[in-house]
BADO-766168 format. One record per atom (N, C-alpha, C, CB): residue in three letters; chain; x, y, z. Coordinates in steps of 0.2 Angstrom, whole numbers. Glycine has a CB too. Layout:
// residues N
> residu/chaine/c1/c2/c3
> ALA/A/X/Y/Z
...
This chain:
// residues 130
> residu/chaine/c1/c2/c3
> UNK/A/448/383/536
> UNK/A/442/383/531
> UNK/A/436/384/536
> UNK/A/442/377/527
> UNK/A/432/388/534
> UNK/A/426/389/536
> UNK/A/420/382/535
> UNK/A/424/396/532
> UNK/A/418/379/541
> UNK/A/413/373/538
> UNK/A/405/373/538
> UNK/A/415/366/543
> UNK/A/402/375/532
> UNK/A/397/373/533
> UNK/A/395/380/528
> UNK/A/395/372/540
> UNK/A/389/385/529
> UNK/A/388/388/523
> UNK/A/393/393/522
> UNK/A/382/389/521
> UNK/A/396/395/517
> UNK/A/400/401/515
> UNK/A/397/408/513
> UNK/A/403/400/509
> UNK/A/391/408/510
> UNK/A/389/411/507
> UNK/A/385/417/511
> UNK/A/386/406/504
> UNK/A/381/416/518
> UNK/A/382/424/521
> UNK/A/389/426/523
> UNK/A/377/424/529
> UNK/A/393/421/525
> UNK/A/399/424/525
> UNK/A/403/428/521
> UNK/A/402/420/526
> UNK/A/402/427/515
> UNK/A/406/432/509
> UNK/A/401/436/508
> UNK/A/409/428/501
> UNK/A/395/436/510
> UNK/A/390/441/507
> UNK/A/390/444/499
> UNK/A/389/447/512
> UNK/A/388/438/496
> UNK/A/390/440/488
> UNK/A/383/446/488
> UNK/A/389/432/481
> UNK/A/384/449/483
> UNK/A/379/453/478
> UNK/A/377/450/471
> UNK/A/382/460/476
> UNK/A/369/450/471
> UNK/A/369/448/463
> UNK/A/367/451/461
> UNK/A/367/443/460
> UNK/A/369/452/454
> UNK/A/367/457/447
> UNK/A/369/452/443
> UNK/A/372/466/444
> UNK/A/361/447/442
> UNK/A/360/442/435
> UNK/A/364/438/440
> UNK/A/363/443/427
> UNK/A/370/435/434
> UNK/A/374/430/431
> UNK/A/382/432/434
> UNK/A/374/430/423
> UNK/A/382/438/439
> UNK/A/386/439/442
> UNK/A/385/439/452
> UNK/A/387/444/438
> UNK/A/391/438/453
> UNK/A/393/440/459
> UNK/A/396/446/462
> UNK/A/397/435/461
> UNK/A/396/449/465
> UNK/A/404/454/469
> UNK/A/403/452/476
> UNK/A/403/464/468
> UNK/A/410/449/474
> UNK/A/410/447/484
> UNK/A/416/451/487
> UNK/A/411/437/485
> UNK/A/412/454/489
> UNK/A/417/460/495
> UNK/A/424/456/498
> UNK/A/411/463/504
> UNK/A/433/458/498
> UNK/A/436/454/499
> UNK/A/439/459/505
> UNK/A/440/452/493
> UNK/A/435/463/508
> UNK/A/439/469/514
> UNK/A/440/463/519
> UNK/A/435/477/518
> UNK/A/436/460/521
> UNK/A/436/454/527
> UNK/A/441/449/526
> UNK/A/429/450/528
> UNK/A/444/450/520
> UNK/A/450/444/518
> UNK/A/457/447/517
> UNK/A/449/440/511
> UNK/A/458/454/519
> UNK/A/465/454/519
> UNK/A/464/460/511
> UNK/A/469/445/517
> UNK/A/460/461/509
> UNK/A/460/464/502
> UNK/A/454/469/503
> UNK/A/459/458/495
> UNK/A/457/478/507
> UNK/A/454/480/508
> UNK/A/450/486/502
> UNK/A/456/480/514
> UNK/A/445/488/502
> UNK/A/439/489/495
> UNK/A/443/487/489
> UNK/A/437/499/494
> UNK/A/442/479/490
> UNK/A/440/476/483
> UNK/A/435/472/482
> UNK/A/445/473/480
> UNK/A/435/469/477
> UNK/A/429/464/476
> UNK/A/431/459/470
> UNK/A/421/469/475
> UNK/A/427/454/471
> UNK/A/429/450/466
> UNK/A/421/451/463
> UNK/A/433/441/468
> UNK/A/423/453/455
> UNK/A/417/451/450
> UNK/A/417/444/448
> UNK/A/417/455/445
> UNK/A/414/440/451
> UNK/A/412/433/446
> UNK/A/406/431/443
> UNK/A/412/427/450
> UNK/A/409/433/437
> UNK/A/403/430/433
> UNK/A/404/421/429
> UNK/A/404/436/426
> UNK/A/398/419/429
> UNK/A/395/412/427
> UNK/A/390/411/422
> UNK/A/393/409/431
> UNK/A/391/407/420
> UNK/A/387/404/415
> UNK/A/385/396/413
> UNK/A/390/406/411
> UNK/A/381/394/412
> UNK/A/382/385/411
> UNK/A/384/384/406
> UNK/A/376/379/412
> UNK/A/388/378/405
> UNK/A/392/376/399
> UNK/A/389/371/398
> UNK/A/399/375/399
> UNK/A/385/369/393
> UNK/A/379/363/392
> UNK/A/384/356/389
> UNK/A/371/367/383
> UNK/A/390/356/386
> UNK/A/392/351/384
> UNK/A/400/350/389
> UNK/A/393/352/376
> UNK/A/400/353/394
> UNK/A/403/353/398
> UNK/A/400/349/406
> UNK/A/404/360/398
> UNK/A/394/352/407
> UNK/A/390/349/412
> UNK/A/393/354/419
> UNK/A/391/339/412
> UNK/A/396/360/415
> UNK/A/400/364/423
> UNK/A/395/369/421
> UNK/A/411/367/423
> UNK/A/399/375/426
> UNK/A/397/383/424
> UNK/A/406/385/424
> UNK/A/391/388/432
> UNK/A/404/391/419
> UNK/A/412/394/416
> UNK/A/412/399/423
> UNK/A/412/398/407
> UNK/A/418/400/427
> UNK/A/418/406/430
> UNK/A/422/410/428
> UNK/A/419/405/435
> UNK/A/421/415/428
> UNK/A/427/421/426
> UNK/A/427/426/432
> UNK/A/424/425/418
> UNK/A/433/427/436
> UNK/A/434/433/442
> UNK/A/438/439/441
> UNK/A/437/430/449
> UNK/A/436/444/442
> UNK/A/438/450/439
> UNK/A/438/454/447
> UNK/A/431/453/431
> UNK/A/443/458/448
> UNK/A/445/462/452
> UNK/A/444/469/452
> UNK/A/450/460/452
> UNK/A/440/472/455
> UNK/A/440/481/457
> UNK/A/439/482/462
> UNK/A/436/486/454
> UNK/A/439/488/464
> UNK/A/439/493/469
> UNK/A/435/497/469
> UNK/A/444/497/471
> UNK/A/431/497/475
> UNK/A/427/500/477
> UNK/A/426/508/476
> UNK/A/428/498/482
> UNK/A/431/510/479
> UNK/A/432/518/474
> UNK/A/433/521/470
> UNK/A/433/521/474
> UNK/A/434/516/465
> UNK/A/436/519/458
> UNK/A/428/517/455
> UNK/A/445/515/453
> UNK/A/426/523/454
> UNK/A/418/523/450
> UNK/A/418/520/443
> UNK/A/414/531/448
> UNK/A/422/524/440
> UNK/A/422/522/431
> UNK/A/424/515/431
> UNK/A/428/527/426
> UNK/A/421/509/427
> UNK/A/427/505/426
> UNK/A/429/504/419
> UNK/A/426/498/429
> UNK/A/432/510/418
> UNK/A/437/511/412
> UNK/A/444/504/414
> UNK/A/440/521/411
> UNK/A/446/501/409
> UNK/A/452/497/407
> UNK/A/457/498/414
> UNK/A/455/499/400
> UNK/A/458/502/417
> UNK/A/461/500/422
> UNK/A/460/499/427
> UNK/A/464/503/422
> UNK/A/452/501/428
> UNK/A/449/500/437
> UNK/A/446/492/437
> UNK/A/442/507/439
> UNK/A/447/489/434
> UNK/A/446/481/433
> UNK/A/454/478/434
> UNK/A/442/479/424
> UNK/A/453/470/434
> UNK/A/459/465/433
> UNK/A/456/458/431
> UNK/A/465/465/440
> UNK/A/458/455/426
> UNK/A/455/448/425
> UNK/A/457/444/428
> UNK/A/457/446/419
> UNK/A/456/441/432
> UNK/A/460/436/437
> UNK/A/458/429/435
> UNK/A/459/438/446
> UNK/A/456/425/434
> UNK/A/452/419/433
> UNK/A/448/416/428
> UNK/A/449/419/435
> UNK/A/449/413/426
> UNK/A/443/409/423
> UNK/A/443/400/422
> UNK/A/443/412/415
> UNK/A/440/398/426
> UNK/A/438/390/427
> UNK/A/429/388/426
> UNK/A/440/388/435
> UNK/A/431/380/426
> UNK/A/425/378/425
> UNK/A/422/375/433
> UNK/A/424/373/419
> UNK/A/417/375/436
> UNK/A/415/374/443
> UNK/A/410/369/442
> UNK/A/413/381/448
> UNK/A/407/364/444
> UNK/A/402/358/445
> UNK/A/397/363/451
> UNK/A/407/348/449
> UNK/A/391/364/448
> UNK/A/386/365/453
> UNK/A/380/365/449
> UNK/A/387/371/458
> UNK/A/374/366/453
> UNK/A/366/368/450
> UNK/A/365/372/452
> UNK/A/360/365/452
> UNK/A/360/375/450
> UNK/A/355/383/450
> UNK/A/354/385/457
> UNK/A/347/382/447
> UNK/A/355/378/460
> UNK/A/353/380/469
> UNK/A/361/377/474
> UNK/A/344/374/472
> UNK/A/366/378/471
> UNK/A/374/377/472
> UNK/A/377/381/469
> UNK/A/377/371/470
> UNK/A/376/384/464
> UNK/A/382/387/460
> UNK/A/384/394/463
> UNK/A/380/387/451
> UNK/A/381/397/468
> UNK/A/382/403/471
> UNK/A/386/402/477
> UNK/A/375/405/473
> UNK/A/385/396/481
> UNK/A/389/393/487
> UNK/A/396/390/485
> UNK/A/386/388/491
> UNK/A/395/387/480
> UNK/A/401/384/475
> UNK/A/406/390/474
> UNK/A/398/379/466
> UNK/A/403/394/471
> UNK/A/408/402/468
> UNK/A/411/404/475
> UNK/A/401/409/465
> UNK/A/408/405/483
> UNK/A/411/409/488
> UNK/A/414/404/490
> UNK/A/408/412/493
> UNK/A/414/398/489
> UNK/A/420/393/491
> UNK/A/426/394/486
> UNK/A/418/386/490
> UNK/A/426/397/480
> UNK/A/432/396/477
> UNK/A/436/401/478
> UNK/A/431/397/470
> UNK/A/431/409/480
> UNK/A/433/413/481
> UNK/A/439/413/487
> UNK/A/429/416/481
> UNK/A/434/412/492
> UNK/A/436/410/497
> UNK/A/442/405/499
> UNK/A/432/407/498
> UNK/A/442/402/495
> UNK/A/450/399/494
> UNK/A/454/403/492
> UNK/A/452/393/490
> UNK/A/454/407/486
> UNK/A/459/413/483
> UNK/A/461/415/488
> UNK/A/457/417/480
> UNK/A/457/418/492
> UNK/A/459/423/498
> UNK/A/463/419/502
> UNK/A/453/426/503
> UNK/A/461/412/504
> UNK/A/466/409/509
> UNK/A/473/409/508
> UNK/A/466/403/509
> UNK/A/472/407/501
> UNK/A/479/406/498
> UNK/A/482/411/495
> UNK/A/479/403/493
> UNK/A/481/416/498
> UNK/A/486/423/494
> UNK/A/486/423/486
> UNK/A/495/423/496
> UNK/A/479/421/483
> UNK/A/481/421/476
> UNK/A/479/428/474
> UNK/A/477/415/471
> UNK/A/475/433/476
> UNK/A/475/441/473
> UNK/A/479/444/476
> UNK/A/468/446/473
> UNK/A/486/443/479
> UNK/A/490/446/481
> UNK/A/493/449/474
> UNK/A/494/443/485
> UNK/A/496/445/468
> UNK/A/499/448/464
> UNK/A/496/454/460
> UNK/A/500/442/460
> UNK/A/490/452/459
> UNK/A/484/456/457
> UNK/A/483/461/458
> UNK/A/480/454/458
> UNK/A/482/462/465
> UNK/A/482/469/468
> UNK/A/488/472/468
> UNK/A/479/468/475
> UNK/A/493/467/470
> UNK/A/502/474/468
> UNK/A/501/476/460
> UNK/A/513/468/469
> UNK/A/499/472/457
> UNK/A/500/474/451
> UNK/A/494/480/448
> UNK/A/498/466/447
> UNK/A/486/479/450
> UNK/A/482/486/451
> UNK/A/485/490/455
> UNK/A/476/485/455
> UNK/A/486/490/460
> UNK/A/489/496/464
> UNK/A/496/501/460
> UNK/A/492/494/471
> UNK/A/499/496/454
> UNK/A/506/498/452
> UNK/A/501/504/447
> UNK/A/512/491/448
> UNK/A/497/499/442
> UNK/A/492/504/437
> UNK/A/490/509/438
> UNK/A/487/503/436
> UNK/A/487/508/444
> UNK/A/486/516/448
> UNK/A/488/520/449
> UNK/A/484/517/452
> UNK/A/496/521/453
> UNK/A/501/525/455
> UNK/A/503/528/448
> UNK/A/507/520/459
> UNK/A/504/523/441
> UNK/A/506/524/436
> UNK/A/502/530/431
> UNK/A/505/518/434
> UNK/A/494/528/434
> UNK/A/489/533/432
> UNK/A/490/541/433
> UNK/A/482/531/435
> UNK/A/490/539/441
> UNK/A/489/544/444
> UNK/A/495/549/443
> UNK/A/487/543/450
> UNK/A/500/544/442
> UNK/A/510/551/440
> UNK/A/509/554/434
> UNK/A/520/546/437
> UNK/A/503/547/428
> UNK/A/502/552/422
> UNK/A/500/556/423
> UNK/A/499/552/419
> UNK/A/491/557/425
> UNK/A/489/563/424
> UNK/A/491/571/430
> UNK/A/481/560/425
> UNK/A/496/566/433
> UNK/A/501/573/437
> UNK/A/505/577/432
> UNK/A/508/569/442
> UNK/A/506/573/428
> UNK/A/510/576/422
> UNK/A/505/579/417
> UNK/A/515/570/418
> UNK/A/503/576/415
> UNK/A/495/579/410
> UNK/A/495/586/413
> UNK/A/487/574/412
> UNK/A/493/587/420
> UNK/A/487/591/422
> UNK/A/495/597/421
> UNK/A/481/589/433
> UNK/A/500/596/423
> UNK/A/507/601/425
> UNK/A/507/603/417
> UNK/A/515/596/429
> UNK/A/507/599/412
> UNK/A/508/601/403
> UNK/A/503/605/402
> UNK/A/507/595/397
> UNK/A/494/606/404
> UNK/A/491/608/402
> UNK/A/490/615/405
> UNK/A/487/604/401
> UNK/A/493/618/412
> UNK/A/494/621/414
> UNK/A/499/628/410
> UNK/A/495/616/418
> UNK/A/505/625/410
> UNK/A/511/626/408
> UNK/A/508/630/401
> UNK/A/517/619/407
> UNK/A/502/624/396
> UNK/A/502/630/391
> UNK/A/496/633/389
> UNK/A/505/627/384
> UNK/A/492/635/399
> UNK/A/488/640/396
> UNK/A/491/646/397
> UNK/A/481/640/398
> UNK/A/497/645/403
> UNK/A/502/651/407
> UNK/A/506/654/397
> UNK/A/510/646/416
> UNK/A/507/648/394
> UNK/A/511/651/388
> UNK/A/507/654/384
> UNK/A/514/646/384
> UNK/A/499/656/383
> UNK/A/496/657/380
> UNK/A/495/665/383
> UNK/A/492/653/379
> UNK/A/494/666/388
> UNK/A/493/673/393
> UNK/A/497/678/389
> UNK/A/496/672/400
């Protein structure tokens, strides 16, 4: 465990209420965890939700995402950002987006045989139309 601040270390990105914290430096090369937050007023936490993509897939249609997460985290307005790369940060320790990522990568391989087949059908019946 890294001691002291986390937070240049994961070098999050913010957009609002979110994070993307780059995981290539952890073993999880162009992905990123999307953590989004919010405060839960009768909770006295922030809700986290971490969502998984890659870097080069542009679109994020339904398959270039993964839900991975959702917990409640104790921090303030001036914590809850350092609190978040510490969670992360443990995920990564702990090989918790290993499943995740075999499971994205399966999606994709899945995608990509479809539209192999797609692109070969559509082919096949402009040659049948000639």
């Amino acid at each position: 465990m890294i001691k002291g601040t986390l937070k240049p270390v994961m070098k999050p990105i913010r957009k609002g209420q979110v994070l993307d914290i780059p995981l290539s430096e952890f073993g999880y090369q162009d992905y990123c965890a999307e953590c989004t937050y919010r405060f839960i007023k009768n909770k006295d936490k922030y809700s986290l939700s971490v969502r998984l993509y890659r870097y080069d897939i542009e679109d994020k249609m339904r398959i270039s995402n993964k839900g991975v997460d959702i917990q409640y985290i104790s921090g303030t307005r001036e914590t809850i950002e350092e609190n978040i790369c510490r969670v992360i940060y443990e995920m990564c320790a702990n090989k918790h987006f290993d499943d995740y990522v075999e499971k994205y990568n399966y999606d994709l391989a899945c995608f990509d045989r479809g539209n192999e087949l797609f692109e070969q059908e559509s082919m096949y019946q402009k040659n049948d139309k000639k």
